[in-house]
VEXVEX-626089 format. One record per residue: x, y, z of N, C-alpha, C in turn. Coordinates in nm, 4 decimals. Example, Ala and Ser with C-alpha at 12.3 -4.5 7.8 and 13.67 -1.06 7.14 Angstrom:
<lumfis>
[lumfi [1.3190 -0.5690 0.7800] [1.2300 -0.4500 0.7800] [1.3200 -0.3300 0.7800]]
[lumfi [1.2850 -0.2250 0.7080] [1.3670 -0.1060 0.7140] [1.2900 0.0030 0.7870]]
</lumfis>
This chain:
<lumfis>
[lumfi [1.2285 7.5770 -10.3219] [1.2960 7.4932 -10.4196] [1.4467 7.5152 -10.4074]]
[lumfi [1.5291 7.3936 -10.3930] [1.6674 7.4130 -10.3880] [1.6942 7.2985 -10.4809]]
[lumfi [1.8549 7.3253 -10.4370] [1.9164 7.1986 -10.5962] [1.9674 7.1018 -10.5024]]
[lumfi [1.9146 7.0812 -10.4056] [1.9335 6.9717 -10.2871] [2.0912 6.9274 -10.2762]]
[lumfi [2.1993 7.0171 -10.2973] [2.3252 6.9637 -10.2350] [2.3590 7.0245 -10.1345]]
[lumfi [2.2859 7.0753 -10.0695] [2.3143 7.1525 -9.9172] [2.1964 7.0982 -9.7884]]
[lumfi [2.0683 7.0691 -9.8377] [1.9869 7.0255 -9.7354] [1.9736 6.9002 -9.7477]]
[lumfi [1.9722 6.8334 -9.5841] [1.9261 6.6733 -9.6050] [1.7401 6.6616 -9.6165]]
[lumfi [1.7480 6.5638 -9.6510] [1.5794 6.5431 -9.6628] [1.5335 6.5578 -9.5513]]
[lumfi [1.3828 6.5668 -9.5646] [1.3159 6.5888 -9.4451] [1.2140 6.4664 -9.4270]]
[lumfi [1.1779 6.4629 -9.5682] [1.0319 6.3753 -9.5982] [1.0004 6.3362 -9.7521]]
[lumfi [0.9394 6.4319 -9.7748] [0.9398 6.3645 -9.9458] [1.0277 6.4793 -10.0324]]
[lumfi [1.0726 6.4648 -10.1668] [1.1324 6.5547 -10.2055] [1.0955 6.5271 -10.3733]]
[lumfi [1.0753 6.5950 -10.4490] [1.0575 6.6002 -10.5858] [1.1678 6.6042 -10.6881]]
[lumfi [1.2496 6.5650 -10.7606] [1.3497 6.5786 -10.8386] [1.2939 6.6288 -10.9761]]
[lumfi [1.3135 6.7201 -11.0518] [1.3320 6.8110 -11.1596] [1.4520 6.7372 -11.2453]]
[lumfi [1.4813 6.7150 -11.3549] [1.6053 6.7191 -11.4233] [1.5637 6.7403 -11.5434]]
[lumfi [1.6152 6.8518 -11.6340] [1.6219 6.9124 -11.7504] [1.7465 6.8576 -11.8314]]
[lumfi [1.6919 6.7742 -11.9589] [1.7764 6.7240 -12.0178] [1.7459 6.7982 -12.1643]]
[lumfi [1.8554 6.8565 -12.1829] [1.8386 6.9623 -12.3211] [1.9598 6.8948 -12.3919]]
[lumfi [2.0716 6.8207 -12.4033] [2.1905 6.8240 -12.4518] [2.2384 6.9368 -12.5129]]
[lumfi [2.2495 6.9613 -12.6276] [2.3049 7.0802 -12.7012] [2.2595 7.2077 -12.6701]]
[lumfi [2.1094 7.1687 -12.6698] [2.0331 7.3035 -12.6577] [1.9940 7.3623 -12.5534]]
[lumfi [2.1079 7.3187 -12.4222] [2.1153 7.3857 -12.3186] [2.1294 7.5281 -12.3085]]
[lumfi [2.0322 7.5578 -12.2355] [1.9785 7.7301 -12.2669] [1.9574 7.7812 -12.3258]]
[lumfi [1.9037 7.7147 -12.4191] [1.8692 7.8352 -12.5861] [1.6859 7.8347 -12.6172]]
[lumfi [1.6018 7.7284 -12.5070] [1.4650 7.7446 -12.5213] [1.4072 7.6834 -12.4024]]
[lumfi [1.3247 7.7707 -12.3532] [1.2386 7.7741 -12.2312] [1.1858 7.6454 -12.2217]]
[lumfi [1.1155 7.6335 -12.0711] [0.9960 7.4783 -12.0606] [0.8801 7.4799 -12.1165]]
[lumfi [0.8259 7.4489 -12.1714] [0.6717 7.4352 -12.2384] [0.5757 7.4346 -12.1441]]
[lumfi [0.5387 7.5626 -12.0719] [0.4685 7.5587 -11.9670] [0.2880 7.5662 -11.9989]]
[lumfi [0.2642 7.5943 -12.1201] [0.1691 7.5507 -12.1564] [0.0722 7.4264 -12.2226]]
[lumfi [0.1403 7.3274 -12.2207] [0.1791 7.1499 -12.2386] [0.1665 7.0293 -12.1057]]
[lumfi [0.0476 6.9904 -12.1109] [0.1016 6.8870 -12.0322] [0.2035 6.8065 -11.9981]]
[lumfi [0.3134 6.7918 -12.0576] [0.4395 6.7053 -12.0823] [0.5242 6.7615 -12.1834]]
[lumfi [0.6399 6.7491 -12.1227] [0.7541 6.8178 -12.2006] [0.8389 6.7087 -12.1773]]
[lumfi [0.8779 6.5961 -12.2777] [0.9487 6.5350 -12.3215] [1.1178 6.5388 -12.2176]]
[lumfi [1.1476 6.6856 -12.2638] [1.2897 6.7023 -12.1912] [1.3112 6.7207 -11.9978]]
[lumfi [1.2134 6.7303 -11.9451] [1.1388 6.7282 -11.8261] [1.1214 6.6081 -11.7310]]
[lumfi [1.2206 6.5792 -11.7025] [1.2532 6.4743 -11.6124] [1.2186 6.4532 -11.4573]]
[lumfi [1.1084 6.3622 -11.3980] [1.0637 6.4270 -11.2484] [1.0648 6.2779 -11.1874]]
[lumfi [1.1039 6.2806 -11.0866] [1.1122 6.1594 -10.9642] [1.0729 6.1796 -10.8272]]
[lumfi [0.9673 6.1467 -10.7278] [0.9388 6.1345 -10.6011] [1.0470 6.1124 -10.5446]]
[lumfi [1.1270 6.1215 -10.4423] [1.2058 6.0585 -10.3513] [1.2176 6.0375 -10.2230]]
[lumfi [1.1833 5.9882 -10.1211] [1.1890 5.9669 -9.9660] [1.2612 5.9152 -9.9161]]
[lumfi [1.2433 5.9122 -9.8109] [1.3662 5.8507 -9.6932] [1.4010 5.7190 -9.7000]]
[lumfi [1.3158 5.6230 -9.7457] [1.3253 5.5048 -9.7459] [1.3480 5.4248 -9.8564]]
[lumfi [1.4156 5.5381 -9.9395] [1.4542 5.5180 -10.1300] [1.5454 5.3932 -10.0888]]
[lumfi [1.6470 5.4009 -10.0391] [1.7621 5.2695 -10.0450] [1.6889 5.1451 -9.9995]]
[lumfi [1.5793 5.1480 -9.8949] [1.5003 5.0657 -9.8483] [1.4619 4.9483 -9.9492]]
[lumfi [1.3618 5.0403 -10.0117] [1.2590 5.0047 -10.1499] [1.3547 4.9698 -10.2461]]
[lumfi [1.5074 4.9973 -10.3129] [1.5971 4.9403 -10.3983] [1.6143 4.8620 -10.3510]]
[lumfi [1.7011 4.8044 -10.1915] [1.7214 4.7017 -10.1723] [1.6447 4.5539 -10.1662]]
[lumfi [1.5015 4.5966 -10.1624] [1.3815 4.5047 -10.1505] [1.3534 4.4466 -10.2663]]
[lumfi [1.3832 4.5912 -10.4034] [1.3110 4.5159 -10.5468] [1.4735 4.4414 -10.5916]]
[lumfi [1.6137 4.4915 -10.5446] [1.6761 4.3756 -10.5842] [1.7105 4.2272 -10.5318]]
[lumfi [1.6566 4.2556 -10.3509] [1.6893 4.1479 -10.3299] [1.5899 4.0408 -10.3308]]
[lumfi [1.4445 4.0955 -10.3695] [1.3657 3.9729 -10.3272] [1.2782 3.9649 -10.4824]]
[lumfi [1.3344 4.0660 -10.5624] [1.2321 4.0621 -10.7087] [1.3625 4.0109 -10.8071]]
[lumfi [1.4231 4.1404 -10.8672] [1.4957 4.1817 -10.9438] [1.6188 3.9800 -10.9326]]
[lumfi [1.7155 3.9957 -10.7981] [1.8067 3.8751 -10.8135] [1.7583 3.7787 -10.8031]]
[lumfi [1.6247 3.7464 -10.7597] [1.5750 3.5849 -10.7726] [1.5399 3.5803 -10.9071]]
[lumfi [1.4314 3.7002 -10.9493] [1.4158 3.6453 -11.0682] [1.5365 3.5995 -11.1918]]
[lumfi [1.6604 3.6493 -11.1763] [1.7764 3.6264 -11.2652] [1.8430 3.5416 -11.2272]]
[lumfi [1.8397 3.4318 -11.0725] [1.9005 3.3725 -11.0719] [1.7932 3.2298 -11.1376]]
[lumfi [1.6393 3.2822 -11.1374] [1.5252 3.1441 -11.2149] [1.5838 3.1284 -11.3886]]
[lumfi [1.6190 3.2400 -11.4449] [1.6404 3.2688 -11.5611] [1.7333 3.1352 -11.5961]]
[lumfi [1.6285 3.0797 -11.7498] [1.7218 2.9207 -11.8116] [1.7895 3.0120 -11.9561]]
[lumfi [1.8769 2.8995 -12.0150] [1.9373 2.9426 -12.1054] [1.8024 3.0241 -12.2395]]
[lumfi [1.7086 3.0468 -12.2402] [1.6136 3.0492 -12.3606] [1.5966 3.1812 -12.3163]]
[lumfi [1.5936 3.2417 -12.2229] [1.6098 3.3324 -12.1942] [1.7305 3.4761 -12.1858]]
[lumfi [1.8330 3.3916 -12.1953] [1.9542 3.4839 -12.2076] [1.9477 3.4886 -12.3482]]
[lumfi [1.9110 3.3841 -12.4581] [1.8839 3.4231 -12.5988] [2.0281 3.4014 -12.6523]]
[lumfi [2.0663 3.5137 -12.7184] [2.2124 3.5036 -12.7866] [2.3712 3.5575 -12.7366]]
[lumfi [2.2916 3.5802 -12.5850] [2.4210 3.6083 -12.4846] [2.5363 3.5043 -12.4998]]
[lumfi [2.6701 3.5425 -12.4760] [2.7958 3.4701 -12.4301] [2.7751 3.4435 -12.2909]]
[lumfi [2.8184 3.3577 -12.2740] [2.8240 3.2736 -12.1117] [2.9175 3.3962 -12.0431]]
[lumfi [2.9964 3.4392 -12.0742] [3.0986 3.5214 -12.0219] [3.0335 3.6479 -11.9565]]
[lumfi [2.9182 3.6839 -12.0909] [2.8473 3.8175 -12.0644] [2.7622 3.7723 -11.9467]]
[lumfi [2.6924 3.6681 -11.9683] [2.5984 3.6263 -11.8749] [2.6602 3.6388 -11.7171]]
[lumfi [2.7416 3.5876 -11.7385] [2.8263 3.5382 -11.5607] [2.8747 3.7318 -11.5545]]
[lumfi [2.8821 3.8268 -11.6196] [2.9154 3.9163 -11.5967] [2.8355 4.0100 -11.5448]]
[lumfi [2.7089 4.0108 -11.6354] [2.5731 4.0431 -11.5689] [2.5356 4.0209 -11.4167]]
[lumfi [2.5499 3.8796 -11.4217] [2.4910 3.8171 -11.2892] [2.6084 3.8627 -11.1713]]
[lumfi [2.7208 3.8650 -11.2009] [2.8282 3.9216 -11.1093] [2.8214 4.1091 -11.0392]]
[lumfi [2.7861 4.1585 -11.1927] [2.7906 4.2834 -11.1432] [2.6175 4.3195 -11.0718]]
[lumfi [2.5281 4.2568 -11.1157] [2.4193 4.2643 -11.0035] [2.4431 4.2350 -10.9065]]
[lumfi [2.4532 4.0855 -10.8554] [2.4872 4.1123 -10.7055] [2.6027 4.2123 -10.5976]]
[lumfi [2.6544 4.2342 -10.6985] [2.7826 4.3430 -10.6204] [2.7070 4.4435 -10.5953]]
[lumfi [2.5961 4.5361 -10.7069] [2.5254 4.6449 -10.7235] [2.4582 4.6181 -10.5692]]
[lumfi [2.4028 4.4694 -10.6063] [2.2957 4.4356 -10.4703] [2.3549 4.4783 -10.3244]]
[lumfi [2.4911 4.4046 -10.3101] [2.5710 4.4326 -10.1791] [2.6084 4.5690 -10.1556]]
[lumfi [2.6586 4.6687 -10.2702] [2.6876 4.7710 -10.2502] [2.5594 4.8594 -10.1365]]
[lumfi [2.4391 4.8222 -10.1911] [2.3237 4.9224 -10.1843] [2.2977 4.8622 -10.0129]]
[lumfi [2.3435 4.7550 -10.0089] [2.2939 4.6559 -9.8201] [2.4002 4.7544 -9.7931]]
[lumfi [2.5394 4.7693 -9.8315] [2.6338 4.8286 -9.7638] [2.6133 5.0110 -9.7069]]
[lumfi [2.5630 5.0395 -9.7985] [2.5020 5.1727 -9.7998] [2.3478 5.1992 -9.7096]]
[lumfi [2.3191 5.0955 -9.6413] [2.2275 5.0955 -9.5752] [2.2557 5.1175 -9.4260]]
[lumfi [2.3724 4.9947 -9.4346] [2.4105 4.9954 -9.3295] [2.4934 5.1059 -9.2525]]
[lumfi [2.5750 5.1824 -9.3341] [2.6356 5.2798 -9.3261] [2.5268 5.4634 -9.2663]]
[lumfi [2.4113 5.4348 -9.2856] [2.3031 5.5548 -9.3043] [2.1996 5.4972 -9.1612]]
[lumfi [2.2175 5.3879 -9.0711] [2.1537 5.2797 -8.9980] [2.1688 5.3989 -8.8767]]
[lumfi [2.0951 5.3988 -8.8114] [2.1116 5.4624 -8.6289] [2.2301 5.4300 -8.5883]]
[lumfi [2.3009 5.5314 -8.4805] [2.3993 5.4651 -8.4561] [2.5232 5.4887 -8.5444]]
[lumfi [2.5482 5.5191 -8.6498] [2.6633 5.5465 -8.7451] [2.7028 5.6370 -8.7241]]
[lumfi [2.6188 5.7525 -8.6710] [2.7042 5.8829 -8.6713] [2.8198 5.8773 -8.5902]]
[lumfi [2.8819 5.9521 -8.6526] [3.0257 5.9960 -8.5471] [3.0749 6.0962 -8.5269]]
[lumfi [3.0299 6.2126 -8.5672] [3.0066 6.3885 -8.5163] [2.9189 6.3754 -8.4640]]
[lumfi [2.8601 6.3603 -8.3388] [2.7483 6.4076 -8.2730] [2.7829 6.4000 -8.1482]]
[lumfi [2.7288 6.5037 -8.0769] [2.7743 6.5460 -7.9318] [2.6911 6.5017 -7.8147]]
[lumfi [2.7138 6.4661 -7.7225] [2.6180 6.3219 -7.6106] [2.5254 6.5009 -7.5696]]
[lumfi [2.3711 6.4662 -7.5433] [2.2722 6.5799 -7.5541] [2.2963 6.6103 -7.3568]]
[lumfi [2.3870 6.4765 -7.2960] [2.3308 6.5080 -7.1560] [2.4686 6.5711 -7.1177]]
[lumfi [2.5626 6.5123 -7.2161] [2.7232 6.6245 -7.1756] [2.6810 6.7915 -7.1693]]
[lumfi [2.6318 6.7659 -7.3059] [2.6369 6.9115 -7.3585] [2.5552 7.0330 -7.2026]]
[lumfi [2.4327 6.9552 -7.1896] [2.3401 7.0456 -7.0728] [2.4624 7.0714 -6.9875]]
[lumfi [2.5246 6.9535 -6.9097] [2.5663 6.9697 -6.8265] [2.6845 7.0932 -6.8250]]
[lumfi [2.7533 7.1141 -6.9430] [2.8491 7.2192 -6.9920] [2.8061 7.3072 -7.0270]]
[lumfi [2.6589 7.3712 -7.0412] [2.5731 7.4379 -7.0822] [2.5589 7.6025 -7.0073]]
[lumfi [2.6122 7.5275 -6.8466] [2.6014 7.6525 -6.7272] [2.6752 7.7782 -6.8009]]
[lumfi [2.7856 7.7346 -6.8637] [2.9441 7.8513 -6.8248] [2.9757 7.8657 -6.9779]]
[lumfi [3.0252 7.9332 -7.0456] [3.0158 7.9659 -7.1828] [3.1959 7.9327 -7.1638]]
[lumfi [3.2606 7.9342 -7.1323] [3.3817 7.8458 -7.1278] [3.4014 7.6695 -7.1065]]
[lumfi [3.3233 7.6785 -6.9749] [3.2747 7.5234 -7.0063] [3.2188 7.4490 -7.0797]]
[lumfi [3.1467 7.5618 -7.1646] [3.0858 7.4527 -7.3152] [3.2092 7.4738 -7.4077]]
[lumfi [3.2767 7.5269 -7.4296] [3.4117 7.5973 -7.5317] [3.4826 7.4975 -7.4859]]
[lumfi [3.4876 7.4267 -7.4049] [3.6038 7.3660 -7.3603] [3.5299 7.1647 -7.4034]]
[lumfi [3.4298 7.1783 -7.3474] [3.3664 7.0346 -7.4030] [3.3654 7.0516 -7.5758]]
[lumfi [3.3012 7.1678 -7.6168] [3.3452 7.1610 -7.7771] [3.5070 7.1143 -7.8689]]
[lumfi [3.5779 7.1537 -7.7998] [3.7074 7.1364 -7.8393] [3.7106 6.9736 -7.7521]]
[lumfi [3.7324 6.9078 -7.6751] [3.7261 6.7555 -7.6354] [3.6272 6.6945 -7.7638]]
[lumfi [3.5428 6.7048 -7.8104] [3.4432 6.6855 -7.8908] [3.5081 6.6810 -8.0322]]
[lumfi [3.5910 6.8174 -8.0425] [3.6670 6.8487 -8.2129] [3.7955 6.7058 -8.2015]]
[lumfi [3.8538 6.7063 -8.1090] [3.9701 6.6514 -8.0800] [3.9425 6.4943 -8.0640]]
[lumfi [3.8338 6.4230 -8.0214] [3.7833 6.3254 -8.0445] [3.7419 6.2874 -8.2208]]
[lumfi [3.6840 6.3821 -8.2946] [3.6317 6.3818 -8.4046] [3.7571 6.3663 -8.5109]]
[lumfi [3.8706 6.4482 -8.4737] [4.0011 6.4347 -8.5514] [4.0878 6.3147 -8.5425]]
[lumfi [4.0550 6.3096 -8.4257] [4.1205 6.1458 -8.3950] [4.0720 6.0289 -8.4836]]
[lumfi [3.9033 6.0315 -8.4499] [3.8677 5.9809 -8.5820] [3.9068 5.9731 -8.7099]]
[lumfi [3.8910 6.0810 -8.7702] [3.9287 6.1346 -8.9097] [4.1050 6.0564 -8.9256]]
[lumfi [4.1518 6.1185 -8.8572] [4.2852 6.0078 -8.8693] [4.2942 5.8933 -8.8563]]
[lumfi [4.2100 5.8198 -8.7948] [4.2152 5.6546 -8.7988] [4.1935 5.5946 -8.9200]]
[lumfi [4.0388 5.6748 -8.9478] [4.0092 5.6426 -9.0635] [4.0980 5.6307 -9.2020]]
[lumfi [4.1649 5.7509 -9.2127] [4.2680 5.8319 -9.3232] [4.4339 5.7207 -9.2905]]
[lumfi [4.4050 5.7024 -9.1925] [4.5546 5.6147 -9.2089] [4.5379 5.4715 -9.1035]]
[lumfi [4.4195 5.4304 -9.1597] [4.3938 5.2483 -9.1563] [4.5112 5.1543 -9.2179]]
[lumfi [4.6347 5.1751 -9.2408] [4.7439 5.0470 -9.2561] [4.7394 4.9403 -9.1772]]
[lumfi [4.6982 4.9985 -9.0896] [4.6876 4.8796 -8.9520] [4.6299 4.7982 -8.9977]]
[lumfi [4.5321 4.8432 -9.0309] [4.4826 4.7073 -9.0218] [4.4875 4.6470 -9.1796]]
[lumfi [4.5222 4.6869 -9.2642] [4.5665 4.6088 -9.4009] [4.4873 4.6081 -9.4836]]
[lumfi [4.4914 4.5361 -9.6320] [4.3728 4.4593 -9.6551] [4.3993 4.3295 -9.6479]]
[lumfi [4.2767 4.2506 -9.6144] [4.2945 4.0710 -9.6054] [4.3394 4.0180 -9.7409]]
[lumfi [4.4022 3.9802 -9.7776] [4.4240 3.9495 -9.9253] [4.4985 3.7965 -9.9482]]
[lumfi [4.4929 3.7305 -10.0294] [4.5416 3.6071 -10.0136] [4.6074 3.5941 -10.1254]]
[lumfi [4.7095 3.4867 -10.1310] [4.8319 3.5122 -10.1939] [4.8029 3.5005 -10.3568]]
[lumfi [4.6896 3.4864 -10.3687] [4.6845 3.4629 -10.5184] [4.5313 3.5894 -10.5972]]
[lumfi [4.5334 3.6290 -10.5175] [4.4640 3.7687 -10.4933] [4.4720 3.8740 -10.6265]]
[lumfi [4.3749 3.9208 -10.6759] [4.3788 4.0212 -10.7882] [4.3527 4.1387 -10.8258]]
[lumfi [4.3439 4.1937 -10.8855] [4.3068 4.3421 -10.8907] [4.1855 4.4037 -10.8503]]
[lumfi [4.0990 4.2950 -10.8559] [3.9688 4.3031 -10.7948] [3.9522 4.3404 -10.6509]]
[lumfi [4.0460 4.2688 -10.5629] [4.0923 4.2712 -10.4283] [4.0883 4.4182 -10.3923]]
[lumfi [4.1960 4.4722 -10.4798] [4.2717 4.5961 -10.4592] [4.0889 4.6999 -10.4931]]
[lumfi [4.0142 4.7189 -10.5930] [3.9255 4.7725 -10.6188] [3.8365 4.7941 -10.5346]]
[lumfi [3.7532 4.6379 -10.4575] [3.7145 4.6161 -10.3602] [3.7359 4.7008 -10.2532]]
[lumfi [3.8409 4.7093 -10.2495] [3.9346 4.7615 -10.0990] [3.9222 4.9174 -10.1192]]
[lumfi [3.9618 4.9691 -10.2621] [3.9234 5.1316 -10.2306] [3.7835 5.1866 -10.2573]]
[lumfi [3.7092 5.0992 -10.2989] [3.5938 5.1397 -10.3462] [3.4906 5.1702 -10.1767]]
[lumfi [3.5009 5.0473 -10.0878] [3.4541 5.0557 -9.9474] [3.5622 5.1577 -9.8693]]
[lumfi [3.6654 5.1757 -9.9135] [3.7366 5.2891 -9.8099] [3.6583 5.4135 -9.8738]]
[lumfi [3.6620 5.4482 -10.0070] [3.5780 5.5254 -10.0689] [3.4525 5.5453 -10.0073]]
[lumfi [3.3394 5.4157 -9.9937] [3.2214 5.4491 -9.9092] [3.2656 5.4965 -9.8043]]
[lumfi [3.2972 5.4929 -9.7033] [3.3376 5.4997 -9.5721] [3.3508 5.6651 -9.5716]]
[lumfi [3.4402 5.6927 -9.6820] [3.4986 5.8211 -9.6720] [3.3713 5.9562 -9.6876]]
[lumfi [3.3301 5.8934 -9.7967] [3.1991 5.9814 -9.8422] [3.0538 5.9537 -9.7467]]
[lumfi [3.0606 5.9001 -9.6620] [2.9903 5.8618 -9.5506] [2.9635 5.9844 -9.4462]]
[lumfi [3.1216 5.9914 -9.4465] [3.2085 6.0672 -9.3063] [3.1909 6.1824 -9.3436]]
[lumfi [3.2187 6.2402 -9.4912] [3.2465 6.3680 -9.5404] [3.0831 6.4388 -9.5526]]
[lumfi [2.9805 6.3238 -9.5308] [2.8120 6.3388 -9.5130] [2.7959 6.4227 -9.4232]]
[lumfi [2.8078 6.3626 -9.2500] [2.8108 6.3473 -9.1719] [2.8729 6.4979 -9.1136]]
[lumfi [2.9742 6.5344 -9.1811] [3.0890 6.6389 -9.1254] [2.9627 6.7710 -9.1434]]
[lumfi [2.8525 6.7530 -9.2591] [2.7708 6.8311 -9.2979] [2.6584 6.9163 -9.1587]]
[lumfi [2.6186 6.7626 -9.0817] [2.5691 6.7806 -9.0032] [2.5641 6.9045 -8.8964]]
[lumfi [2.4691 6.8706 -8.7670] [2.4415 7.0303 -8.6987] [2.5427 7.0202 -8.6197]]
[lumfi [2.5459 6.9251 -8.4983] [2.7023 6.9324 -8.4607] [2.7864 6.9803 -8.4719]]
[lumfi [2.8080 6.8906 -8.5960] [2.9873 6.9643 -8.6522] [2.9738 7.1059 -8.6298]]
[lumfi [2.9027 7.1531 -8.6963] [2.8569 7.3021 -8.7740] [2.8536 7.3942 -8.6287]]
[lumfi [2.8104 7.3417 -8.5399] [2.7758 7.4528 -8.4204] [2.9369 7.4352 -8.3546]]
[lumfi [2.9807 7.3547 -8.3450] [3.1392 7.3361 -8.3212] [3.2177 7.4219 -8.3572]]
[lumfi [3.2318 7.3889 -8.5246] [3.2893 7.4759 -8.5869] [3.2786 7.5963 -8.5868]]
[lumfi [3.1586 7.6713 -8.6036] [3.1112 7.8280 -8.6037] [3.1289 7.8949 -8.4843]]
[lumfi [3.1444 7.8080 -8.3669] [3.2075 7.8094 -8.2499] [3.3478 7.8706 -8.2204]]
[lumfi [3.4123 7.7793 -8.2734] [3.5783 7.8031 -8.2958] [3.5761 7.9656 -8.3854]]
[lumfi [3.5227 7.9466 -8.4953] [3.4920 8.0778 -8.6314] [3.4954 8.1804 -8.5430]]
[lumfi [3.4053 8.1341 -8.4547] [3.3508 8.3021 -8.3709] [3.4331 8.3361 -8.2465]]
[lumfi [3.4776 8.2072 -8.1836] [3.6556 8.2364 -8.0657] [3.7930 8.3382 -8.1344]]
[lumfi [3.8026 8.2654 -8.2791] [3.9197 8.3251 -8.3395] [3.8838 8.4746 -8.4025]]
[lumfi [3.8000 8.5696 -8.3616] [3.7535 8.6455 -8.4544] [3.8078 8.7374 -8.3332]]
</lumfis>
């Protein structure tokens, strides 16, 4: 059992969450009880973003875009169009986050037929590791100082624009900062750790 911010999944994983508000730490779990109210538990697998993206895009937004006025009841049109706005964004966010986690995204990872080949000489792998770090930083800086390429924005453009724009540099970032977690990086790094020692 871990608190899962250090291991990636493997397969299935169980979520625990203890919701006490006030009475955080002042009374045990009811382990003699079938159900304890404050005892919060969720399945989770690999294919969680999968299964969200499926119940919003083919259940959840059709059914709200069938939805007639008798149904919104005593909503404002304003609220309504606000609803329906921030779902589909929710919707795109979660495609975006798919795509981002897709084969192929990584960008710390080291080619498996370089590595053999540098594998002979314990300098010659020290030396492909660092081409490898130095490629990876290069990255990291493109990313970190994208002006180049702007944002597209048009002249009558709003704050939304601007939100838009850091919220996906935001994904991007927390993507990367995933990724940095990885074995790669890590054997790289502990690499260098153990040169400078």
């Amino acid at each position: 059992m871990t608190h899962g911010d250090q291991e990636r999944l493997k397969g299935k994983a169980v979520v625990f969450l203890r919701n006490l508000g006030d009475q955080e730490g002042k009374k045990g779990v009811k382990l003699d009880e079938d159900q304890d109210s404050e005892v919060l538990f969720l399945e989770v697998n690999q294919q969680i973003l999968m299964y969200l993206n499926n119940s919003m895009e083919l259940v959840y937004q059709q059914f709200i875009e069938r939805m007639d006025e008798s149904h919104w009841d005593q909503c404002e049109n304003e609220s309504i169009e606000e609803f329906i706005s921030l779902s589909k964004k929710f919707g795109t966010e979660v495609q975006g986050a798919m795509k981002s986690m897709a084969p192929g995204q990584e960008q710390f990872c080291m080619d498996p037929d370089e590595l053999a080949k540098h594998s002979q000489n314990e300098n010659d792998k020290f030396a492909y590791y660092e081409k490898c770090f130095v490629q990876w930083l290069n990255s990291i800086s493109e990313l970190l100082n994208d002006e180049k390429e702007g944002k597209k924005e048009s002249i009558d453009a709003g704050p939304l624009v601007e939100i838009n724009y850091w919220r996906d540099r935001m994904q991007k970032i927390t993507t990367w900062c995933e990724q940095l977690k990885g074995k790669d990086f890590n054997v790289v790094k502990n690499a260098f750790i153990q040169k400078s020692k």
